[in-house]
Backbone of each chain as nested JSON, in Angstrom:
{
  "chains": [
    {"id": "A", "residues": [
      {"number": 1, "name": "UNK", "atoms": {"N": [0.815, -1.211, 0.0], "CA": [0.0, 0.0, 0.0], "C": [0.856, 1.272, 0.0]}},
      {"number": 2, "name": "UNK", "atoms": {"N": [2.056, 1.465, 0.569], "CA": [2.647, 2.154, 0.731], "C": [3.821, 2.659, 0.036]}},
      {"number": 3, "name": "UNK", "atoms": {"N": [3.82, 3.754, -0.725], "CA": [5.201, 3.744, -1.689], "C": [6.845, 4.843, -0.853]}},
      {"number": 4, "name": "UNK", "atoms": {"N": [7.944, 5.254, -1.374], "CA": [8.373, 5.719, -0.443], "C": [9.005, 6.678, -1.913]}},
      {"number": 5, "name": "UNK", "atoms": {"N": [9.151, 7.978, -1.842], "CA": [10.459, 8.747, -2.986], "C": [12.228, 8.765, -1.949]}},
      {"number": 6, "name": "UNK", "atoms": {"N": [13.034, 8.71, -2.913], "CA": [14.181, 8.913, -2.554], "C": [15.011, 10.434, -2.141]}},
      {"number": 7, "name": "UNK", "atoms": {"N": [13.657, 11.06, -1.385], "CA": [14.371, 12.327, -0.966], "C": [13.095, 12.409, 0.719]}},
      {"number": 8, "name": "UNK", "atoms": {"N": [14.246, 13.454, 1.123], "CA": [13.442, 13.109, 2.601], "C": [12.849, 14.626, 2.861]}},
      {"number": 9, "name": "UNK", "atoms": {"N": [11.472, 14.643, 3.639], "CA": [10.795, 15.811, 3.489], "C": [11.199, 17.268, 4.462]}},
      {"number": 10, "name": "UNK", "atoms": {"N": [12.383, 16.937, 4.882], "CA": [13.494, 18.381, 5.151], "C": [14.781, 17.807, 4.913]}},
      {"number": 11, "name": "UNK", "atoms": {"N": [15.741, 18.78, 4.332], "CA": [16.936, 18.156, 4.408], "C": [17.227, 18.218, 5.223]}},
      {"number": 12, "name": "UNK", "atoms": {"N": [18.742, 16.703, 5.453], "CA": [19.438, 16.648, 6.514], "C": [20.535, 17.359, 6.329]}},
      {"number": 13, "name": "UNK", "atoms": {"N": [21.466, 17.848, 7.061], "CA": [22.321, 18.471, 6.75], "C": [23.63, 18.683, 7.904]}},
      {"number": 14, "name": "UNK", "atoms": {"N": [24.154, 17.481, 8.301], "CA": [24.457, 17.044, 9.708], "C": [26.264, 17.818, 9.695]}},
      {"number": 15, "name": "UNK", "atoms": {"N": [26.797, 18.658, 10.708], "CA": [28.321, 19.616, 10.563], "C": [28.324, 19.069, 11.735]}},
      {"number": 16, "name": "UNK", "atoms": {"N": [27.922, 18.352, 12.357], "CA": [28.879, 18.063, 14.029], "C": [28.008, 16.891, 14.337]}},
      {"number": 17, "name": "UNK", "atoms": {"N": [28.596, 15.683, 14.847], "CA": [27.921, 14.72, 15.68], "C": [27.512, 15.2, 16.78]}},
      {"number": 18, "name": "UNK", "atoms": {"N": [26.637, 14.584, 17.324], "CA": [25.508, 14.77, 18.78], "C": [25.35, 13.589, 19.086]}},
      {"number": 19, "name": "UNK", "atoms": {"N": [26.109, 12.657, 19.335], "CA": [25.396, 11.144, 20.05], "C": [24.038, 11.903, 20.984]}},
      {"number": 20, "name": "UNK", "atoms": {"N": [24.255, 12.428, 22.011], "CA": [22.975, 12.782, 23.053], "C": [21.885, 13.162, 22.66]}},
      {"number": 21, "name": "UNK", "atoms": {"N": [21.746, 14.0, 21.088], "CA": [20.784, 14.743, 20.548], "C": [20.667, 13.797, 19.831]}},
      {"number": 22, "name": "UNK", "atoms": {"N": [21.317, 12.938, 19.057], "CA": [20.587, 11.555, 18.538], "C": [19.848, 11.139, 19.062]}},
      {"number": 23, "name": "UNK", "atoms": {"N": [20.087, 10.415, 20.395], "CA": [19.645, 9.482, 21.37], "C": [18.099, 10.059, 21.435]}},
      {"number": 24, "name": "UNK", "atoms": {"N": [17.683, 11.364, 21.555], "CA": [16.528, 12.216, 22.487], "C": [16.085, 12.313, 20.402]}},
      {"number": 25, "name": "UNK", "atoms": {"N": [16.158, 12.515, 19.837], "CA": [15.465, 12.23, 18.678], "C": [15.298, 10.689, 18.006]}},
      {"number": 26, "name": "UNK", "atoms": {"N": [16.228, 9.758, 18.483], "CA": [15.659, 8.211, 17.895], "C": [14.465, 8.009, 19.299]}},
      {"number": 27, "name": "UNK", "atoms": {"N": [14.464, 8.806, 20.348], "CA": [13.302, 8.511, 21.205], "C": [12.28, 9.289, 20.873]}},
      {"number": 28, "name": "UNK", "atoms": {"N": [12.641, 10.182, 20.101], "CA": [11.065, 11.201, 19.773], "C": [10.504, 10.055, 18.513]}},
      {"number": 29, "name": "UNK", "atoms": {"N": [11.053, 9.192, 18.191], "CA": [10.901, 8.587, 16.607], "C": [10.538, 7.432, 17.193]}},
      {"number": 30, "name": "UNK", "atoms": {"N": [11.363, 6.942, 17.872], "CA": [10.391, 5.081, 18.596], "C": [10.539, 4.634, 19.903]}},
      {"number": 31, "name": "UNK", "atoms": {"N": [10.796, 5.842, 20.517], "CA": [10.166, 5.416, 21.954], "C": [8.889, 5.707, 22.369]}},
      {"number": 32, "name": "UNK", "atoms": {"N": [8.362, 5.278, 23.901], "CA": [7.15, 5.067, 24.131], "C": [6.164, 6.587, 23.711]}},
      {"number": 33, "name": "UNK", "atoms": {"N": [6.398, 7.529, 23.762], "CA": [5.296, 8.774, 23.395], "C": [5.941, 8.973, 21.912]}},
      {"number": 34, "name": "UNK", "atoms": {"N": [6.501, 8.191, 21.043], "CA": [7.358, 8.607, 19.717], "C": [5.873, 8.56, 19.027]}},
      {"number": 35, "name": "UNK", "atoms": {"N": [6.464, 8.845, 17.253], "CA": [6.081, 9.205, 16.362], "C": [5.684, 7.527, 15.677]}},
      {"number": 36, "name": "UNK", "atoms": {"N": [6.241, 6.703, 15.943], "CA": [6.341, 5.644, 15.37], "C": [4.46, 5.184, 15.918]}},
      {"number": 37, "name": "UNK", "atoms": {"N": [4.464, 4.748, 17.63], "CA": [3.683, 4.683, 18.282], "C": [2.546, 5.502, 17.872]}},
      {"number": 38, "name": "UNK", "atoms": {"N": [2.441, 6.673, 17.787], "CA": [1.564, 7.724, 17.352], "C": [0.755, 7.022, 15.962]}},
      {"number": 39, "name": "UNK", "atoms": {"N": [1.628, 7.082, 14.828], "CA": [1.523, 6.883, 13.85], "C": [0.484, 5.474, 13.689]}},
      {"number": 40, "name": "UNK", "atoms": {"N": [1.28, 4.541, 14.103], "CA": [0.43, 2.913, 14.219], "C": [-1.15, 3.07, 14.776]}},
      {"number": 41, "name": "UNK", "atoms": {"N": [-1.332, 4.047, 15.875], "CA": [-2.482, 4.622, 16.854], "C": [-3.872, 4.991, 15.839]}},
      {"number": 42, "name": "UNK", "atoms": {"N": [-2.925, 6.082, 14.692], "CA": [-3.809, 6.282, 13.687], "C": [-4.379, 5.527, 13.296]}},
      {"number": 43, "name": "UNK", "atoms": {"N": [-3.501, 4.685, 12.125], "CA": [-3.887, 4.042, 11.755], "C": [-4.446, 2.772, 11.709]}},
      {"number": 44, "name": "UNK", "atoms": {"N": [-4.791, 2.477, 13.324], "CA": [-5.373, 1.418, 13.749], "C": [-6.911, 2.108, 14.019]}},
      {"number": 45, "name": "UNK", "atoms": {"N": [-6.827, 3.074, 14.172], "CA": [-8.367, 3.992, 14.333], "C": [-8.91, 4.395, 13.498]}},
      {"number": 46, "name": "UNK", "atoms": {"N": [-8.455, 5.062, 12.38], "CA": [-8.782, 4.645, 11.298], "C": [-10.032, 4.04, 11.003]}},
      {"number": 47, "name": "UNK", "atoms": {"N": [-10.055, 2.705, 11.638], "CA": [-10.993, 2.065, 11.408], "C": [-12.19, 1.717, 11.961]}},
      {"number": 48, "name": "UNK", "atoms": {"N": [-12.135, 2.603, 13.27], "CA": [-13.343, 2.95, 14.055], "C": [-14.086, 3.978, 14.196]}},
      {"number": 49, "name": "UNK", "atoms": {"N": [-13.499, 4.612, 12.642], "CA": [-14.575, 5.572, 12.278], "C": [-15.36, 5.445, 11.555]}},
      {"number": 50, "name": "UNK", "atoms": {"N": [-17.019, 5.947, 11.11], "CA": [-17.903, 5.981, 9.903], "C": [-17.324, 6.904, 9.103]}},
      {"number": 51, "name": "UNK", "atoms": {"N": [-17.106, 7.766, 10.368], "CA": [-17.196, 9.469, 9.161], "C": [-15.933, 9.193, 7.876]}},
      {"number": 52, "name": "UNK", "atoms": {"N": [-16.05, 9.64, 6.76], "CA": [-15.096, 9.582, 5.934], "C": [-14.146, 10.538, 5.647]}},
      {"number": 53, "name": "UNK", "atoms": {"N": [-14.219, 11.662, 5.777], "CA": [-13.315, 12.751, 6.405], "C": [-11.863, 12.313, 7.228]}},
      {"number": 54, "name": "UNK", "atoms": {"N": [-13.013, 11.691, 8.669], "CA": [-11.879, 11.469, 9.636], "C": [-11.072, 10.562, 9.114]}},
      {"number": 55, "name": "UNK", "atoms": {"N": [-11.265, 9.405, 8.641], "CA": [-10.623, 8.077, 7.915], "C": [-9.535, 8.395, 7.595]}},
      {"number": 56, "name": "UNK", "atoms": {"N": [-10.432, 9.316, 6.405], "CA": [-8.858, 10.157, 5.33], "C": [-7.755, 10.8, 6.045]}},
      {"number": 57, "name": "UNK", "atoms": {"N": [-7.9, 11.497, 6.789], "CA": [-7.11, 12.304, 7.54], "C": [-5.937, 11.543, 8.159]}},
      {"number": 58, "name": "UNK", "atoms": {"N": [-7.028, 10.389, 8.96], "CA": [-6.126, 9.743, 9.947], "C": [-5.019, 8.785, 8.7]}},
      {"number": 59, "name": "UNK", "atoms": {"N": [-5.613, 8.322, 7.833], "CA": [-4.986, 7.796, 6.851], "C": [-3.037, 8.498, 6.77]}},
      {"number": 60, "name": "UNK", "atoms": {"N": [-3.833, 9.66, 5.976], "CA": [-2.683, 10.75, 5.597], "C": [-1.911, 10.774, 6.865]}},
      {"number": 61, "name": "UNK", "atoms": {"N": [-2.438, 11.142, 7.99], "CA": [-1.592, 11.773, 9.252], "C": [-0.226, 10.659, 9.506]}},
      {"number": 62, "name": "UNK", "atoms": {"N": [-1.32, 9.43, 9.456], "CA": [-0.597, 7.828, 10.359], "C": [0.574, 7.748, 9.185]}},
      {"number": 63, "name": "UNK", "atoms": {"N": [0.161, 8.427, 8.072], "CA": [1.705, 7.559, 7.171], "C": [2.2, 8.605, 6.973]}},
      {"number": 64, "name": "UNK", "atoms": {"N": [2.109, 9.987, 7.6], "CA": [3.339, 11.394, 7.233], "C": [3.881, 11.111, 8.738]}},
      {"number": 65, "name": "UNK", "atoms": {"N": [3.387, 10.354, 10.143], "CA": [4.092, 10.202, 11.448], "C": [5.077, 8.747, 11.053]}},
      {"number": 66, "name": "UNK", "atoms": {"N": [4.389, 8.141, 10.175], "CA": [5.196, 6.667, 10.261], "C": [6.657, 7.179, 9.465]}},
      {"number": 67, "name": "UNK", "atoms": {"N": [6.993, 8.277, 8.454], "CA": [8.294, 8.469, 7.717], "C": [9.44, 8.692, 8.43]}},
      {"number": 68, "name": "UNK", "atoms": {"N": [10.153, 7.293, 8.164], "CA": [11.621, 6.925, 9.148], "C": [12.104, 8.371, 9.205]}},
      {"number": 69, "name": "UNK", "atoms": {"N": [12.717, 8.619, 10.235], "CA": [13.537, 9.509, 10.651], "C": [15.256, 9.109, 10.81]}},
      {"number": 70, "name": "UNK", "atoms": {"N": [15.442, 9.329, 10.604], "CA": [17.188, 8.669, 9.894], "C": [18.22, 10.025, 10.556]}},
      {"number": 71, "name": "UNK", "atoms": {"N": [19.19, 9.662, 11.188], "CA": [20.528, 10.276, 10.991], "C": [21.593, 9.802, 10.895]}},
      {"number": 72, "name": "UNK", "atoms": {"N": [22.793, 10.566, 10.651], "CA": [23.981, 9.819, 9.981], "C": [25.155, 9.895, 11.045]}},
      {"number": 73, "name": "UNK", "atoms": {"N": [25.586, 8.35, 11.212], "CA": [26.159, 8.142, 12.247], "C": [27.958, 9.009, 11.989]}}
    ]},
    {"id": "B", "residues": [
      {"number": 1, "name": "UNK", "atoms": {"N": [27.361, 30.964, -1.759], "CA": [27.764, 29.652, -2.847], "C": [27.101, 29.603, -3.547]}},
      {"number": 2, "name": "UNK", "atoms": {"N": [27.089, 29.262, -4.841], "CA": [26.571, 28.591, -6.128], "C": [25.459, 27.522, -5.551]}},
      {"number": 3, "name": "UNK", "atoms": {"N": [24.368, 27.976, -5.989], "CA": [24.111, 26.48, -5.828], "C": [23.822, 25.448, -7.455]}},
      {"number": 4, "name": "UNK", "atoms": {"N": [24.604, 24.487, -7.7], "CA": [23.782, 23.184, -8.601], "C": [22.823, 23.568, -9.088]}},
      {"number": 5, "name": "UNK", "atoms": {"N": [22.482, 23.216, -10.669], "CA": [21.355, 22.695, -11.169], "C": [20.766, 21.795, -10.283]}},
      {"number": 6, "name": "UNK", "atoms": {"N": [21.527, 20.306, -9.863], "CA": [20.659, 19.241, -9.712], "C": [20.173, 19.959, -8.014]}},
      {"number": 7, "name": "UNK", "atoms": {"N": [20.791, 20.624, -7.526], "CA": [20.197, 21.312, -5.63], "C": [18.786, 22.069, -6.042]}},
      {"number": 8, "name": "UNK", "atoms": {"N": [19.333, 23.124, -6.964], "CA": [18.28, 23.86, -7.477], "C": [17.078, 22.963, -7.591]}},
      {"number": 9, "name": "UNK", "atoms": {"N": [17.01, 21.855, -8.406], "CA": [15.769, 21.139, -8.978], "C": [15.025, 20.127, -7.337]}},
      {"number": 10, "name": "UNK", "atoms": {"N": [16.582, 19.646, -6.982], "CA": [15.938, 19.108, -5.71], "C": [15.4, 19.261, -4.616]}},
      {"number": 11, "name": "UNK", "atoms": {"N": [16.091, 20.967, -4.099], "CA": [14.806, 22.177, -3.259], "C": [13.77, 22.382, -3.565]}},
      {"number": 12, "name": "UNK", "atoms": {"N": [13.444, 22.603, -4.899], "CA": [12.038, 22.474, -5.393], "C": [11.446, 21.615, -5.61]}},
      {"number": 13, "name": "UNK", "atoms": {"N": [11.712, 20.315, -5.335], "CA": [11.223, 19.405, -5.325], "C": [10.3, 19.107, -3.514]}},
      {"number": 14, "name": "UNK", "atoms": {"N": [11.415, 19.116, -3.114], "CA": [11.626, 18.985, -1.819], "C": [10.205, 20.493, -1.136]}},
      {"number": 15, "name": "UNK", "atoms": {"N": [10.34, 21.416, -1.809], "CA": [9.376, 22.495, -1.476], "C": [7.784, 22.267, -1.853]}},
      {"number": 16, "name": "UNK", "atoms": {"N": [8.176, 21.774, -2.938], "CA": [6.627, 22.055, -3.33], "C": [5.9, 20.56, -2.581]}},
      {"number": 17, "name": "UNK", "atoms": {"N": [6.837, 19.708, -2.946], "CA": [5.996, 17.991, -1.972], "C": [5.883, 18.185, -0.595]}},
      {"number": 18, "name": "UNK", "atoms": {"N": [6.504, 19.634, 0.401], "CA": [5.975, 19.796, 1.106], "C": [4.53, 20.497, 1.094]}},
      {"number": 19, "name": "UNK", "atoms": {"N": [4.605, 21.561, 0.591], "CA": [3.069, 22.31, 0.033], "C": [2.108, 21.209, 0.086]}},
      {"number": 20, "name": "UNK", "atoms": {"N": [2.46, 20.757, -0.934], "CA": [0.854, 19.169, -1.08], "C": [1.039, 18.317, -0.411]}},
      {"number": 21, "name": "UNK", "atoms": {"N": [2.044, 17.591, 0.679], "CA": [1.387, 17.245, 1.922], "C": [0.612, 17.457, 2.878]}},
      {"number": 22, "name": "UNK", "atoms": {"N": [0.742, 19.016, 3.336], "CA": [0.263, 19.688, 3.933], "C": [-0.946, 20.219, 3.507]}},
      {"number": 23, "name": "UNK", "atoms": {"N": [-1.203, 20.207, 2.242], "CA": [-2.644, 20.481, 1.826], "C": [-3.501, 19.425, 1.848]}},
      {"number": 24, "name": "UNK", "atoms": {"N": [-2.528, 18.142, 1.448], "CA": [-3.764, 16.782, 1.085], "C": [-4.114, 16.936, 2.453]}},
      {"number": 25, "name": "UNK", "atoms": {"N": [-3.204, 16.57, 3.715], "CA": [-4.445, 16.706, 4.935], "C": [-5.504, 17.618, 4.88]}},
      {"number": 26, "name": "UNK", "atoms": {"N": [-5.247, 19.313, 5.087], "CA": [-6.434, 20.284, 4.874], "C": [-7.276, 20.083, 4.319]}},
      {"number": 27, "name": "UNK", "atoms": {"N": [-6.848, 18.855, 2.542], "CA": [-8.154, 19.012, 1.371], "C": [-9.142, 17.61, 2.061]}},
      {"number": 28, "name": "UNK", "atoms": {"N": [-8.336, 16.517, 2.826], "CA": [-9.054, 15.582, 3.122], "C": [-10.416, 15.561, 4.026]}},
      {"number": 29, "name": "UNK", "atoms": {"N": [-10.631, 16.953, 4.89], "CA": [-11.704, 17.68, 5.582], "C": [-12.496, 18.659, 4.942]}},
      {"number": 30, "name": "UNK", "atoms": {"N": [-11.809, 19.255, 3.903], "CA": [-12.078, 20.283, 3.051], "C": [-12.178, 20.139, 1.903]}},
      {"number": 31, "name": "UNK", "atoms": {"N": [-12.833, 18.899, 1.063], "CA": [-12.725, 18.835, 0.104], "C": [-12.981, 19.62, -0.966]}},
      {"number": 32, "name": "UNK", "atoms": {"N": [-14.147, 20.594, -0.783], "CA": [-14.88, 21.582, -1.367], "C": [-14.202, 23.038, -1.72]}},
      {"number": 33, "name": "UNK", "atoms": {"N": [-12.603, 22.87, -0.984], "CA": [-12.483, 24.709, -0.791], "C": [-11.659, 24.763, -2.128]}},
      {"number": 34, "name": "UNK", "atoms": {"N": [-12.261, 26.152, -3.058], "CA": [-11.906, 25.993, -4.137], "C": [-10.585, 27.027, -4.337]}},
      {"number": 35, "name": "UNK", "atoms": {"N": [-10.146, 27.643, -3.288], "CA": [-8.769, 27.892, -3.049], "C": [-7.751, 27.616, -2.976]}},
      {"number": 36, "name": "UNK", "atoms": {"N": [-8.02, 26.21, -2.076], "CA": [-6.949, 25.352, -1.492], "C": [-7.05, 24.697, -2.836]}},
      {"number": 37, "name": "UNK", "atoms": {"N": [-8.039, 24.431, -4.123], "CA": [-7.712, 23.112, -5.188], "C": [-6.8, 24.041, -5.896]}},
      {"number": 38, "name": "UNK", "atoms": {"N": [-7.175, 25.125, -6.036], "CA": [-6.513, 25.766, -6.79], "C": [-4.841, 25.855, -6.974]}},
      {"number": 39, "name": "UNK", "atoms": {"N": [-4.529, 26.176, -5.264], "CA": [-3.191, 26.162, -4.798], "C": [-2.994, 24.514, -5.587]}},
      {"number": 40, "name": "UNK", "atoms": {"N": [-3.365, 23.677, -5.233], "CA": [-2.707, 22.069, -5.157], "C": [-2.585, 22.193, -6.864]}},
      {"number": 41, "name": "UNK", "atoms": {"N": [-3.505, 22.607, -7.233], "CA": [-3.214, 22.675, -9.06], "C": [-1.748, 22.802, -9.248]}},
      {"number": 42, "name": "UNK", "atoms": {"N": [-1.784, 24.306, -8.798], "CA": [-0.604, 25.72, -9.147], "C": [0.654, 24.543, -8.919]}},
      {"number": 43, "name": "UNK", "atoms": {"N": [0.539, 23.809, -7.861], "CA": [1.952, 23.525, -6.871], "C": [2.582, 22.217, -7.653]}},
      {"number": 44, "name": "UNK", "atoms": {"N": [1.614, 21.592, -8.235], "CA": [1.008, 19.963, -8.352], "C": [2.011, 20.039, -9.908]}},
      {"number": 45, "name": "UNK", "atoms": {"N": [1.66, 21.327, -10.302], "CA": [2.452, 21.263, -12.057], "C": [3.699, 21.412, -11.941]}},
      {"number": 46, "name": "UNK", "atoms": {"N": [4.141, 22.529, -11.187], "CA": [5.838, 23.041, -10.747], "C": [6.298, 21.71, -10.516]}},
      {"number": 47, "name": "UNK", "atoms": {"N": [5.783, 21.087, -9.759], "CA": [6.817, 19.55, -8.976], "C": [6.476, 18.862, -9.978]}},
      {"number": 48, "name": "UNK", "atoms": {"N": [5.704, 18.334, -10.362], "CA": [5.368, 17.365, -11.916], "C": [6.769, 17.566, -13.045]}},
      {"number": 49, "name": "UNK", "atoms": {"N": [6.773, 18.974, -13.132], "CA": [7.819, 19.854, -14.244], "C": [9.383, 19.393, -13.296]}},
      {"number": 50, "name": "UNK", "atoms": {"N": [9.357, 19.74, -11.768], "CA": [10.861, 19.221, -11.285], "C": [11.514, 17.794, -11.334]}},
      {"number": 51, "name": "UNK", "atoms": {"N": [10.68, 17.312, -11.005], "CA": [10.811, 15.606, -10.813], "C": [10.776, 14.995, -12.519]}},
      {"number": 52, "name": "UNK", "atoms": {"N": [9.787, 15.149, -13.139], "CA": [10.438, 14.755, -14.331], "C": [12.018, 15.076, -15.131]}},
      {"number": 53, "name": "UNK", "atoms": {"N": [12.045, 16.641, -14.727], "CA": [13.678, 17.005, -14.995], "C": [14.52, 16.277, -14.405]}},
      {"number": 54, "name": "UNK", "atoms": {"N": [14.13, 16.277, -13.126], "CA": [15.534, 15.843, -12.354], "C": [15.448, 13.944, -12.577]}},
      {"number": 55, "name": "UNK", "atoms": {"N": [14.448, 13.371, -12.615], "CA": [14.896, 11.988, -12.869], "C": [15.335, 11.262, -14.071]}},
      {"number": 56, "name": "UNK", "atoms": {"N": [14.924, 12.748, -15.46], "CA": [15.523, 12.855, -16.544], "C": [17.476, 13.017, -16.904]}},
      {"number": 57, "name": "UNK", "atoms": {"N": [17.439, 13.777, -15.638], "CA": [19.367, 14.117, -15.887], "C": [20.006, 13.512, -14.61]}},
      {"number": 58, "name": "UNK", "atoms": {"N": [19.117, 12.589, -13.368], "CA": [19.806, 12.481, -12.223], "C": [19.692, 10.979, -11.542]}},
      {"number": 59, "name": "UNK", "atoms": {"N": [18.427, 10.887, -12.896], "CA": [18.169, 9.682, -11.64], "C": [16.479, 9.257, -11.08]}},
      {"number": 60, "name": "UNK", "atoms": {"N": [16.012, 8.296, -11.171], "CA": [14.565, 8.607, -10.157], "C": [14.512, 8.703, -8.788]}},
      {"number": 61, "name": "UNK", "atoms": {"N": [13.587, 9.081, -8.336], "CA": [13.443, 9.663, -6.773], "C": [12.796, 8.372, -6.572]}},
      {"number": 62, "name": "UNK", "atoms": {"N": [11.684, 8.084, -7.862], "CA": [10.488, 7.245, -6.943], "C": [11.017, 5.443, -7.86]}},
      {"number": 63, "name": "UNK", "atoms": {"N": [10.684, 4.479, -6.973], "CA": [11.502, 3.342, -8.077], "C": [10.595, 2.812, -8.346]}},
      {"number": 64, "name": "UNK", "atoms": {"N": [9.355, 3.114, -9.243], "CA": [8.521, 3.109, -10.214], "C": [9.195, 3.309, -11.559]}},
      {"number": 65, "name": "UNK", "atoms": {"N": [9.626, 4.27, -11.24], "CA": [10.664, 5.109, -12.768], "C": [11.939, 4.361, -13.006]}},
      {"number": 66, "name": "UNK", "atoms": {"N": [12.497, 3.733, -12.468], "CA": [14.135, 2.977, -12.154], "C": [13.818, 2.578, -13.868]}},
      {"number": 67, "name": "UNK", "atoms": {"N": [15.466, 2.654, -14.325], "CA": [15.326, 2.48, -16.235], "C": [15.724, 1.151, -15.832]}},
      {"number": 68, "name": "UNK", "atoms": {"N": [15.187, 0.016, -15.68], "CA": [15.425, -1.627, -16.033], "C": [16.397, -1.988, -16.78]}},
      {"number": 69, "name": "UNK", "atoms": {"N": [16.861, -0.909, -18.273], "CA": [16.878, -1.43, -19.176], "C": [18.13, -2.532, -19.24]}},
      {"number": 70, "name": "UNK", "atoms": {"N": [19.406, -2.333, -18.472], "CA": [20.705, -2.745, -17.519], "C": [20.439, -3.433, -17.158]}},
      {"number": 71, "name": "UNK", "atoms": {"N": [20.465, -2.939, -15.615], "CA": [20.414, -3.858, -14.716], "C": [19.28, -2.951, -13.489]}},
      {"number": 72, "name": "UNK", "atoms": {"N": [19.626, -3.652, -12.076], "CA": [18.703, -2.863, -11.323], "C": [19.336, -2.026, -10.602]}},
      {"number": 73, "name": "UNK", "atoms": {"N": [19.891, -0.507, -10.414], "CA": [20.355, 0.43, -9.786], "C": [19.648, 1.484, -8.282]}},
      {"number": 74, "name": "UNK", "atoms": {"N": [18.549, 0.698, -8.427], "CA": [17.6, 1.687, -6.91], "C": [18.526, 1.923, -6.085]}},
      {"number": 75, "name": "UNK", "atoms": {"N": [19.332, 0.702, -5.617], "CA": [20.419, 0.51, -4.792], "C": [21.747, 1.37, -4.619]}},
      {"number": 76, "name": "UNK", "atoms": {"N": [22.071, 1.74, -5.967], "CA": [23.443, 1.993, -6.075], "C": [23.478, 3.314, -5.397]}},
      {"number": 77, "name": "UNK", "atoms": {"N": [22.803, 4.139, -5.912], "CA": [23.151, 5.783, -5.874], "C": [22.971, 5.945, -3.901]}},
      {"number": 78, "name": "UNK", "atoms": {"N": [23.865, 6.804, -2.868], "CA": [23.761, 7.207, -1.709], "C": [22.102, 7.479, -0.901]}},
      {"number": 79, "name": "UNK", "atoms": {"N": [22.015, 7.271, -0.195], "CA": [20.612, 7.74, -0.063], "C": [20.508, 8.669, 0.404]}},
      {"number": 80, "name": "UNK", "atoms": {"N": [19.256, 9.727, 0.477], "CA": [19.571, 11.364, 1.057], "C": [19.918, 11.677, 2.369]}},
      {"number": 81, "name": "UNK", "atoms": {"N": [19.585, 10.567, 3.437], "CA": [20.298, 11.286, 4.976], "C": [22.119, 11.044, 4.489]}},
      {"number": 82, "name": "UNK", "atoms": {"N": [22.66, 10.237, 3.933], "CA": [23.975, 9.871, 3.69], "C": [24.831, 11.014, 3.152]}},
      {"number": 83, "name": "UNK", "atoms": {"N": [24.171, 12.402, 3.185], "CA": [25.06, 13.353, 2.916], "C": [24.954, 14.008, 1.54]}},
      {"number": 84, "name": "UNK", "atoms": {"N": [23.954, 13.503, 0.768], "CA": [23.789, 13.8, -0.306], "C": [22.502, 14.412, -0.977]}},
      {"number": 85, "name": "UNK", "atoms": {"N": [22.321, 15.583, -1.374], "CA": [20.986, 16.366, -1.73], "C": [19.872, 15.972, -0.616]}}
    ]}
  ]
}
């Protein structure tokens, strides 16, 4: 269902390592209150809606929270 | 600095696919607003016009487009957190 393009929706643009500021962004991305979690939430609800509006939305939302977040080691 | 043809094409790429993300949510509640279709028109052609250029002289973004005609290359080229566009 899901397709992916080969460019990411801000550039990265990394001049200094941050192990610590990594760490506190791979947890904003898949730890317990992350984006990952969020994302799956949607789109598991999704489906406990009638309205078709909400569907869509949650649709769109759950797969712009699910886009890996990547930095360069 | 200078910037590249291929930066040039890939900021605008990168710009306008933000625009129509951010709208498809708005239009998905709003289907009716004939402002917002308008914008997604305007935005929808510019990136149509970038992405065909740039996968014309650079490469595809999306691997739908990948040229078969070889071999299979999705793989080869860096990927964008890796330091590159």
């Amino acid at each position: 269902m899901w397709s992916y393009e080969r460019r990411l929706q801000y550039p990265v643009n990394i001049k200094q390592r941050n192990p610590r500021l990594a760490q506190v962004i791979m947890s904003q991305f898949g730890g317990p209150d992350g984006e990952l979690a969020a994302s799956m939430r949607y789109l598991s609800q999704r489906y406990s809606t009638t309205n078709k509006k909400v569907a869509g939305v949650l649709t769109d939302i759950g797969t712009e929270e699910s886009v890996p977040l990547r930095y360069r080691r | 600095m200078d910037k590249t043809n291929r930066e040039k094409l890939f900021a605008c790429i990168t710009a306008t696919s933000f625009v129509l993300d951010d709208l498809r949510i708005y239009l998905d509640t709003h289907p009716d607003d004939q402002e917002a279709l308008d914008y997604w028109r305007k935005v929808e052609r510019v990136r149509n016009e970038a992405v065909e250029e740039y996968t014309k002289c650079f490469g595809p973004i999306n691997s739908y487009d990948v040229d078969v005609s070889n071999r299979w290359t999705w793989v080869d080229e860096p990927w964008p957190w890796e330091g590159r566009c």
